[in-house]
TORKOL-743432 format. One record per residue (C-alpha): residue number from 1; x, y, z. Coordinates in Angstrom, 3 decimals, always signed. Each point is the difference from the previous one (the first is absolute). Layout:
BEGIN
R marvex        x        y        z
R    NUM        X        Y        Z
...
***
This chain:
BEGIN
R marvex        x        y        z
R      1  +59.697 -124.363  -37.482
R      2   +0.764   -1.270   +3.431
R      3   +3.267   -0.488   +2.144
R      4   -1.087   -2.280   +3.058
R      5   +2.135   -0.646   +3.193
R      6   -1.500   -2.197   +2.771
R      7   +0.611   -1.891   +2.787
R      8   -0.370   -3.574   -0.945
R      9   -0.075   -0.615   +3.886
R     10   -3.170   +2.429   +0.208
R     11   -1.001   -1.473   -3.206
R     12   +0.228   -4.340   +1.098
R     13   -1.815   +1.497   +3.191
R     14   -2.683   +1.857   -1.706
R     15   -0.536   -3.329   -2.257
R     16   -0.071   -2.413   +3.023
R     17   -2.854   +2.178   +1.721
R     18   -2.271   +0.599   -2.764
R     19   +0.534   -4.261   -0.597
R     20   -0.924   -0.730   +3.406
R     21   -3.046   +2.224   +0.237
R     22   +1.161   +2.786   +1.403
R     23   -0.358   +4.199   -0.898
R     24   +3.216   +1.780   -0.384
R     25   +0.325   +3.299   +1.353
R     26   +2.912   +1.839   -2.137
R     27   +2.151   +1.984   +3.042
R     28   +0.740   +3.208   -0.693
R     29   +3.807   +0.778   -0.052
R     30   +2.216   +1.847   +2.860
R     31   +1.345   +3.246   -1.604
R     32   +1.230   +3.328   +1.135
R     33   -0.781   +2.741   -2.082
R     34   +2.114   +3.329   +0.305
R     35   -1.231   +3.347   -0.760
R     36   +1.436   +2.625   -1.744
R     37   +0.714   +1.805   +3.017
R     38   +1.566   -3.054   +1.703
R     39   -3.188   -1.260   +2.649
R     40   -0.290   -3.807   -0.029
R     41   -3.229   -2.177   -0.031
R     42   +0.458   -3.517   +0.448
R     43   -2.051   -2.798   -0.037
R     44   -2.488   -2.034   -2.720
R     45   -0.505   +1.447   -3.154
R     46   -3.307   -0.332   -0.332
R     47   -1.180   +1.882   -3.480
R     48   +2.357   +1.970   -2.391
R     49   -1.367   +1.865   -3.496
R     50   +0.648   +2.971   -1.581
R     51   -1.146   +2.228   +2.657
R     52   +2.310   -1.311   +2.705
R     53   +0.678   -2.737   +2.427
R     54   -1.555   -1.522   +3.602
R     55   +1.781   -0.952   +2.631
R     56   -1.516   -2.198   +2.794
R     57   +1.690   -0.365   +3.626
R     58   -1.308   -0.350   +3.556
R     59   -0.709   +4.051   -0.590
R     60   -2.235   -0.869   -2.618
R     61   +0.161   +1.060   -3.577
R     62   +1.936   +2.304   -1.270
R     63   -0.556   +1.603   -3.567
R     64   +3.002   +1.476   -1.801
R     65   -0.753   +1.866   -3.503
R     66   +2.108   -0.843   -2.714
R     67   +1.847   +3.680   -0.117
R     68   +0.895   -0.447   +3.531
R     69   +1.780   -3.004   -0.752
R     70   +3.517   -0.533   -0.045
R     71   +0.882   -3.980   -0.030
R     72   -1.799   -2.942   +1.088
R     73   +2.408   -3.051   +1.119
R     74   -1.318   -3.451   +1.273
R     75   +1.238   -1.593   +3.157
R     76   -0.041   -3.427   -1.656
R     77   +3.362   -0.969   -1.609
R     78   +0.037   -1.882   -3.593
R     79   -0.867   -3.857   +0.652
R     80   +2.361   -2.410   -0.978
R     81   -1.432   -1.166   -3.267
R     82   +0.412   +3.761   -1.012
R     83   +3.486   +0.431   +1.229
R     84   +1.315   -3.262   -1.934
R     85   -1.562   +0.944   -3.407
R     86   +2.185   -0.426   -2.648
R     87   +0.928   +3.388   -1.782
R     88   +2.416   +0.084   -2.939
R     89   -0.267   +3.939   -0.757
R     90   -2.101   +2.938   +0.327
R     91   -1.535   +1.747   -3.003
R     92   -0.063   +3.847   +0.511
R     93   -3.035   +1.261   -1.765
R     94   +0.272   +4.318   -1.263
R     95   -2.309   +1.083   +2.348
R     96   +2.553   -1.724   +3.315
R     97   -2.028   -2.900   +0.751
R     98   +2.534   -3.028   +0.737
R     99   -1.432   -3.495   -0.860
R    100   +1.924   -3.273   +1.127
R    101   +0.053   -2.884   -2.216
R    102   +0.495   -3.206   +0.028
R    103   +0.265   -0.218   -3.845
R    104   -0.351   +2.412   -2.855
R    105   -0.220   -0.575   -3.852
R    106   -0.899   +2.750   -2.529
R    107   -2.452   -0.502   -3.114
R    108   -0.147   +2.476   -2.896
R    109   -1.431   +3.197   +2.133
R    110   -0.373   -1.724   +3.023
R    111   +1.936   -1.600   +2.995
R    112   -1.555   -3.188   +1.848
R    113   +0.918   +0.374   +4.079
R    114   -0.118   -3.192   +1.947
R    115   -0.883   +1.831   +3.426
R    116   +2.605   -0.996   +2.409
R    117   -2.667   -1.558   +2.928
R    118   -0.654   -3.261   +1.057
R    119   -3.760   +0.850   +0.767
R    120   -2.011   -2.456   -1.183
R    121   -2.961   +2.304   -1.693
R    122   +2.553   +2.856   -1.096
R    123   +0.257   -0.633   -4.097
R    124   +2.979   -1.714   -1.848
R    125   +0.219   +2.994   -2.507
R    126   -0.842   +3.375   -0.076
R    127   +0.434   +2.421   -3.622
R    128   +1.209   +2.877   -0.110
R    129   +0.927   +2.643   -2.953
R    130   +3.935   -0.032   -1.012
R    131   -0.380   +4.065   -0.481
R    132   -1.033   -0.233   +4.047
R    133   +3.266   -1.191   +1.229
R    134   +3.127   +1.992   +0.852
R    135   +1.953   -2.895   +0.972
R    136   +1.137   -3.844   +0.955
R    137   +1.916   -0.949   +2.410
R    138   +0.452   -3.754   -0.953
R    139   +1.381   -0.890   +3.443
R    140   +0.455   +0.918   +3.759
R    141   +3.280   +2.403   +0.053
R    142   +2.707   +0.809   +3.250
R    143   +0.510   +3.287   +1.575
R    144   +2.824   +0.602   -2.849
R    145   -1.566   -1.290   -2.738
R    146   -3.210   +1.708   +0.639
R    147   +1.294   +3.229   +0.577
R    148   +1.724   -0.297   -3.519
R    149   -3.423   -0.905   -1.311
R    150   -1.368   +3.442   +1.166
R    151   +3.010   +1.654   -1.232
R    152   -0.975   -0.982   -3.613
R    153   -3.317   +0.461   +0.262
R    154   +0.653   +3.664   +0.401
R    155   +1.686   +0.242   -3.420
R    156   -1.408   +1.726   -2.630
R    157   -0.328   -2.905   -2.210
R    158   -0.636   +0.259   -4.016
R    159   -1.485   -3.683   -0.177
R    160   -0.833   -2.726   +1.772
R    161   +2.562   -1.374   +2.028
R    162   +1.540   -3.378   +1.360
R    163   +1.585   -0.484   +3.053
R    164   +2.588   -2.492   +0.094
R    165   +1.572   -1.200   +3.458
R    166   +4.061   +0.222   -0.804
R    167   +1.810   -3.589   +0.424
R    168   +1.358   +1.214   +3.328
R    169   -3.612   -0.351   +1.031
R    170   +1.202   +3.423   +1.841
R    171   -1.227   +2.576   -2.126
R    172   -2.730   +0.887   -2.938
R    173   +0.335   +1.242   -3.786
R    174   -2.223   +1.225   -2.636
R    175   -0.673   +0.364   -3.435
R    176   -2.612   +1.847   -1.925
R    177   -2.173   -1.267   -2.976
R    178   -3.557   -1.352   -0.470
R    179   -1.507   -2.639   +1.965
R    180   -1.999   -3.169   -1.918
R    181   -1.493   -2.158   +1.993
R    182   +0.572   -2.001   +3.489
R    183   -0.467   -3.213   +0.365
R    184   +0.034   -2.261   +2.543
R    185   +3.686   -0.560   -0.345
R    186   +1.745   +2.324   -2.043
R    187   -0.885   +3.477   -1.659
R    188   +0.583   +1.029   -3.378
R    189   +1.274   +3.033   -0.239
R    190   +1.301   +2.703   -2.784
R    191   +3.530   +1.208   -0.030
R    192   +0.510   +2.343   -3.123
R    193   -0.769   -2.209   -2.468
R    194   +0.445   -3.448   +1.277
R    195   -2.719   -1.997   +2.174
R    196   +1.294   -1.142   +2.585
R    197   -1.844   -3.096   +2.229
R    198   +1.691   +0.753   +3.880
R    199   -0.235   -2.447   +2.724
R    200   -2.294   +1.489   +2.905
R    201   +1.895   -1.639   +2.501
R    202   +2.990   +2.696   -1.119
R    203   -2.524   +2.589   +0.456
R    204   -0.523   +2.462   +3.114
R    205   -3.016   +0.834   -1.804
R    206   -1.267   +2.515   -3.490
R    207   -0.505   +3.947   -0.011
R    208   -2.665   +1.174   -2.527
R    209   +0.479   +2.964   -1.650
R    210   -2.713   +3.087   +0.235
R    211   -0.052   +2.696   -2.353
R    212   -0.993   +2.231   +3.008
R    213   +0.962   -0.137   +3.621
R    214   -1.430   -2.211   +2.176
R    215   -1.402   +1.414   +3.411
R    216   -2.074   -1.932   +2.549
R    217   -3.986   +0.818   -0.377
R    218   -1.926   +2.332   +2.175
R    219   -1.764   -2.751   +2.662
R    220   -2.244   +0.131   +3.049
R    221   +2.220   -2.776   +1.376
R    222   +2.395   -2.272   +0.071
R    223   +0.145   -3.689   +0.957
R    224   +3.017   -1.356   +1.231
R    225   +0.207   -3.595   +0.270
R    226   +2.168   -3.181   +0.330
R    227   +2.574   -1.344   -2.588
R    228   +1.117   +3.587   -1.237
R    229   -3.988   +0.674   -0.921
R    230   -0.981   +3.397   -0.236
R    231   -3.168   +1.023   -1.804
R    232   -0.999   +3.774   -0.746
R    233   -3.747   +0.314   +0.428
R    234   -2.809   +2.246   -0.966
R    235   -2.413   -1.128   +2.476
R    236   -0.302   -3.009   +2.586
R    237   -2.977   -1.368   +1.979
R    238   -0.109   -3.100   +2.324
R    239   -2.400   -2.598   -1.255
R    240   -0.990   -3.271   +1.808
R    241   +2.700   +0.156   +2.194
R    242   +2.519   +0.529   -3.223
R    243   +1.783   +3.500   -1.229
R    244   -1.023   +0.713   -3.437
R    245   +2.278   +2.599   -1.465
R    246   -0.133   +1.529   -3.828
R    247   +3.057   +0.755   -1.614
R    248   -0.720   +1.890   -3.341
R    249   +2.321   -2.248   -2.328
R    250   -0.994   -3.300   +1.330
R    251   -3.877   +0.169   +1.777
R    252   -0.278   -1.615   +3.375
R    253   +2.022   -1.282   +2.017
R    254   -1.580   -2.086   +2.768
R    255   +2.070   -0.506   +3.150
R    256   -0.011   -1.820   +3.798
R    257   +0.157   +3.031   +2.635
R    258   +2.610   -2.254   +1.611
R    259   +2.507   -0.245   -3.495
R    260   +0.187   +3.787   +0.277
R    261   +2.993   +1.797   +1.848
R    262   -0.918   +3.447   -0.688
R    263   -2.908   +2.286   -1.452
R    264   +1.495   +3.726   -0.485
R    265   -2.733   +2.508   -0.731
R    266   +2.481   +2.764   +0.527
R    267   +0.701   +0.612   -3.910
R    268   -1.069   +3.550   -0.552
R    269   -0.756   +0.512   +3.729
R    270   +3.069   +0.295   +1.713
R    271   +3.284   +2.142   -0.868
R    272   +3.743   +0.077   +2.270
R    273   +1.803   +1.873   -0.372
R    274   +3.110   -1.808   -0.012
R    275   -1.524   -1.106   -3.383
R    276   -0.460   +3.747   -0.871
R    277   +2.459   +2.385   -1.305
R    278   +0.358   +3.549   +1.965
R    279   -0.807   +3.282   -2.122
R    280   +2.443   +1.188   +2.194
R    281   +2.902   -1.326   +2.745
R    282   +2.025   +2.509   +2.104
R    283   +2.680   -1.358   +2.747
R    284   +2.139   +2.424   +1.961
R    285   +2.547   -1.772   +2.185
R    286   +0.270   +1.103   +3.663
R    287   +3.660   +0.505   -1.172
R    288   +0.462   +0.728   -3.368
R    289   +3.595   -1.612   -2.104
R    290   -0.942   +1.564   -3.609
R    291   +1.170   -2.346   -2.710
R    292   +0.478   -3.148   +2.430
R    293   -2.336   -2.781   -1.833
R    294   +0.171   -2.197   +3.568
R    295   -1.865   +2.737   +1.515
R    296   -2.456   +0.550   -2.781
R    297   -1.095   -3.505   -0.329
R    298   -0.088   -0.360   +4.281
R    299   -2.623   +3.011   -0.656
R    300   -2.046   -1.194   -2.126
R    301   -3.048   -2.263   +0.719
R    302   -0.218   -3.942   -0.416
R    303   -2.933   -1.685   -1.560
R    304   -1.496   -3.485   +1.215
R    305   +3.021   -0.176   +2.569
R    306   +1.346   +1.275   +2.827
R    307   +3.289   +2.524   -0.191
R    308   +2.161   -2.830   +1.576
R    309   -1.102   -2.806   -2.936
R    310   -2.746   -2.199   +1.649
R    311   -3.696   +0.245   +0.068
R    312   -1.359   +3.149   +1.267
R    313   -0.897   -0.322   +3.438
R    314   -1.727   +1.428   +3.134
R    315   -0.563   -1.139   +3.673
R    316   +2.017   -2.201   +1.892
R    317   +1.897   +0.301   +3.151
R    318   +2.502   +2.571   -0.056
R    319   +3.040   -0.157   +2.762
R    320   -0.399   +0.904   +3.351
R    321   -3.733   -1.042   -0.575
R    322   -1.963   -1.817   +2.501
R    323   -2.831   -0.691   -2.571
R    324   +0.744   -2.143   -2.927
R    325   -2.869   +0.557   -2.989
R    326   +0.345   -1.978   -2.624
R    327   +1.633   +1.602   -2.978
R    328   -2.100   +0.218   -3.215
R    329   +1.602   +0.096   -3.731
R    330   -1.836   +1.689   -2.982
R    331   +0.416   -0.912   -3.331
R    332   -0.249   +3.288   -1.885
R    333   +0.250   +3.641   +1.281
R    334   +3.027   +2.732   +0.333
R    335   +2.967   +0.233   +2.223
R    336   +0.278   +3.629   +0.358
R    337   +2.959   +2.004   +1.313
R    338   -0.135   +3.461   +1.767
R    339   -0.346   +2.650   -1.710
R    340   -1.994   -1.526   -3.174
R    341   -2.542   +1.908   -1.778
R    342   -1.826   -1.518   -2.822
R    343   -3.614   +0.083   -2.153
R    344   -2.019   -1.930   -1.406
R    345   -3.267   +0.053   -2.221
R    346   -2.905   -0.851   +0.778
R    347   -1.515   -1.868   -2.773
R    348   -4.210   +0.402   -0.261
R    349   -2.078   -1.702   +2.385
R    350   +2.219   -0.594   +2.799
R    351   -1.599   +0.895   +3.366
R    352   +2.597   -1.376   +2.491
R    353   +3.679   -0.261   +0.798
R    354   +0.626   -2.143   +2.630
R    355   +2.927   -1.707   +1.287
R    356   +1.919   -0.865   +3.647
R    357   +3.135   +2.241   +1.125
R    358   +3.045   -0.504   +1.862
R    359   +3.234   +0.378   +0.997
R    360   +1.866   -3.239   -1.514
R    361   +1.012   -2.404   +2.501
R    362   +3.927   -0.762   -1.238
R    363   +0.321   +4.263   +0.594
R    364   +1.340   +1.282   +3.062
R    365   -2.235   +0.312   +2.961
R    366   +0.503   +3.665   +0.026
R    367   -1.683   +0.592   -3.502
R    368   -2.942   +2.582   -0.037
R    369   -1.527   +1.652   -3.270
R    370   -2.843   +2.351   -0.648
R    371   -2.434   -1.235   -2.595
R    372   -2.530   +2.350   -2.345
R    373   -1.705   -0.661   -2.192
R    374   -2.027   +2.020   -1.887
R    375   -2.599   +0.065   -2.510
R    376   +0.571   +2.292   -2.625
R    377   +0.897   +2.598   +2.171
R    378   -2.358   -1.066   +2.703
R    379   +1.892   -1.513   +3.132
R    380   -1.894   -3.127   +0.996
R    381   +2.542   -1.818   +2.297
R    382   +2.829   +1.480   +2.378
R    383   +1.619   -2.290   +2.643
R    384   +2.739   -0.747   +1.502
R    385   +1.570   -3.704   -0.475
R    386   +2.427   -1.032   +2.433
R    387   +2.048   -3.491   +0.369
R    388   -1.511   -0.900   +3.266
R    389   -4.043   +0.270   -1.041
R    390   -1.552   -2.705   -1.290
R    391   -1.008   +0.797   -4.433
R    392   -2.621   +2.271   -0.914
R    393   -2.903   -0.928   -1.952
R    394   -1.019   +2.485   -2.921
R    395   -3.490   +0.506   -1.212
R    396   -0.821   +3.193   -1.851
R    397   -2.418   +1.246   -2.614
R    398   +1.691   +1.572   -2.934
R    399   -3.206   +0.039   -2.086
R    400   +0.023   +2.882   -2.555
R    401   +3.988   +0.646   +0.773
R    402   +2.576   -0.405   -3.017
R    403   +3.051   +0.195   +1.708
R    404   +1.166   -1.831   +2.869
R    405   +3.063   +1.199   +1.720
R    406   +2.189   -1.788   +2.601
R    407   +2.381   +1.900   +2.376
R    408   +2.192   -1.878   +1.929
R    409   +1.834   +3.145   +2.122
R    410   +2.589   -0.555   +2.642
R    411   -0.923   -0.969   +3.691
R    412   +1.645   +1.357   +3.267
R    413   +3.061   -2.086   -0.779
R    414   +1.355   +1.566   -3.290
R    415   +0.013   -3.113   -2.110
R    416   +1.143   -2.957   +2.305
R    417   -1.878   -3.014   -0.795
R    418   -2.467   +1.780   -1.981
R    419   -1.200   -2.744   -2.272
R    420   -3.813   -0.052   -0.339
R    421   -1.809   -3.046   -1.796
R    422   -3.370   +1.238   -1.465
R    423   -1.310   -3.544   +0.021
R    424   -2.984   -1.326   -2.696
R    425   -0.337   +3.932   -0.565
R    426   -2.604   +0.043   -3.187
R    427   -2.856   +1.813   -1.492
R    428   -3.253   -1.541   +0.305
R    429   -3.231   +0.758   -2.196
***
């Protein structure tokens, strides 16, 4: 079974040579492919299997094994055919692929997608298994209304469920029984012990009801593409220009390099901590006020933000300065206070922590910590991190370790300004 996005552009092109006489020669597309611990290659992907990926540039190739990969992101944006396909909804499958749709009927056991794509070779209808799908979302939803939607979807539901949007249009309901059919227009649906046929168009969408919990698969990677598209894969491989991925519910999905935002091979690979809880988390204020709750939460650390509310951040001109570097923001990592002591695990088969240090750029310009770190009880990194030096990029091997420990002590200055953001910090296999 095939998904197929294209370029028609490419495609009309393609057609006009080979009409006229003339050999086509298939580019190869512009990527940048980031390794697990954070080097860059950019440039043509020329070949990609199971064993890895190669790069071409004016350096010449370079070859990047698959467990050294962390993402792969094209530098070609969707094309316009692919940006105005119509979607109605997205059906969620229970391993947390996300398929847009243009249409979607269900037939005893099985549901009938209409793939949402205006390509001209992708196919009017794919099949797939009723038992496969977690859920339908019959229709694009706002900030508020999707929100709500994920809100349900975390209840412990005893049925199936449908979601009704409430006549304020402002906010969803729900109610539990045993789900029919769908058809193109309504759904029948059981409520006690009356069948009920509901208008899809008063639908956010259906909930099916698993006897066990659902929890996303196990995958090599993960294909992230346009209209809400997101496809868990076992394996990929590029073939005649053209990314053929298998996803273990559905079989192969082909796709245009180019229709892809994002390929994360980091499942499995990569842990932050800031996604990690401590086995242990010590603060001790540089002035202690036992009991005072203001100063126990301004101790403790911050995850995926920075102690003052934004984005974590590092660099940047601070005042006074005659240099202005541009600032850089990180999307996950720990805001740390002085003093903080905490632990983590080390789960098997992580070699590396790495991660980029510094004194955050909102503190005051007189912060200074000392930061150790230590694996198990081995000290592997001890330096001092002041306001007015630029961040400090972390690389260590932690192979063999099961504890990792981070001190963040007081500097010369007590605890003035002390704030340190442990950018992107994360073990690495």
């Amino acid at each position: 079974m095939q998904f197929r996005y294209l370029s028609n552009a490419a495609a009309y092109i393609a057609a006009a040579l080979l009409l006229l006489g003339f050999p086509v020669l298939v580019l190869a597309a512009e990527v940048t492919a980031i390794r697990l611990d954070g080097t860059a290659a950019t440039g043509a992907l020329k070949s990609w299997d199971e064993n890895g990926v190669v790069i071409s540039n004016s350096g010449g190739d370079q070859q990047i094994e698959t467990k050294q990969l962390g993402s792969i992101t094209p530098a070609i944006a969707a094309n316009a055919a692919a940006a105005n396909d119509p979607v109605l909804g997205v059906a969620e499958l229970i391993d947390g692929s996300f398929l847009p749709f243009s249409g979607l009927t269900t037939e005893g056991s099985n549901t009938q997608i209409a793939a949402a794509s205006t390509a001209k070779d992708y196919p009017k209808e794919i099949t797939i298994p009723v038992k496969s799908l977690a859920s339908i979302r019959f229709k694009q939803l706002d900030e508020s209304l999707a929100a709500q939607w994920q809100d349900i979807r975390q209840v412990q539901l005893t049925g199936d469920a449908v979601v009704p949007i409430k006549k304020d249009g402002k906010s969803l309901d729900y109610a539990e029984g045993v789900l029919v059919g769908i058809g193109p227009e309504k759904i029948e649906f059981k409520l006690e012990d009356e069948t009920m046929r509901v208008d899809r168009a008063r639908l956010a969408g259906v909930i099916f009801y698993r006897k066990e919990a659902v929890t996303p698969a196990a995958s090599k990677l993960v294909i992230h593409g346009h209209n809400g598209l997101q496809v868990i894969a076992s394996k990929a491989a590029l073939v005649d220009g053209m990314v053929v991925a298998t996803n273990d519910l559905i079989g192969e999905i082909t796709l245009s390099v180019n229709n892809i935002k994002l390929v994360d091979f980091s499942s499995g690979k990569i842990l932050y901590l800031s996604d990690a809880e401590a086995v242990s988390d010590v603060s001790t204020p540089f002035v202690a006020f036992k009991g005072v709750k203001a100063m126990e939460m301004l101790a403790h650390h911050r995850r995926d933000r920075s102690a003052f509310g934004g984005p974590l951040t590092l660099g940047g001109d601070k005042p006074n300065s005659e240099s202005k570097p541009q600032a850089r923001t990180f999307n996950k990592g720990l805001a740390i206070r002085s003093r903080n002591e905490m632990a983590y695990r080390i789960p098997p088969g992580f070699k590396r922590f790495l991660g980029i240090a510094g004194i955050d750029r909102a503190a005051s310009s007189e912060g200074a910590v000392r930061l150790q770190l230590f694996a198990d009880d081995r000290s592997i990194f001890d330096v001092q991190v002041t306001s007015n030096q630029p961040p400090q990029l972390i690389d260590l091997d932690i192979a063999n370790a099961k504890r990792l420990t981070i001190l963040v002590d007081y500097g010369p200055g007590g605890d003035a300004g002390d704030w340190l953001n442990l950018c992107d910090a994360r073990l690495v296999k």
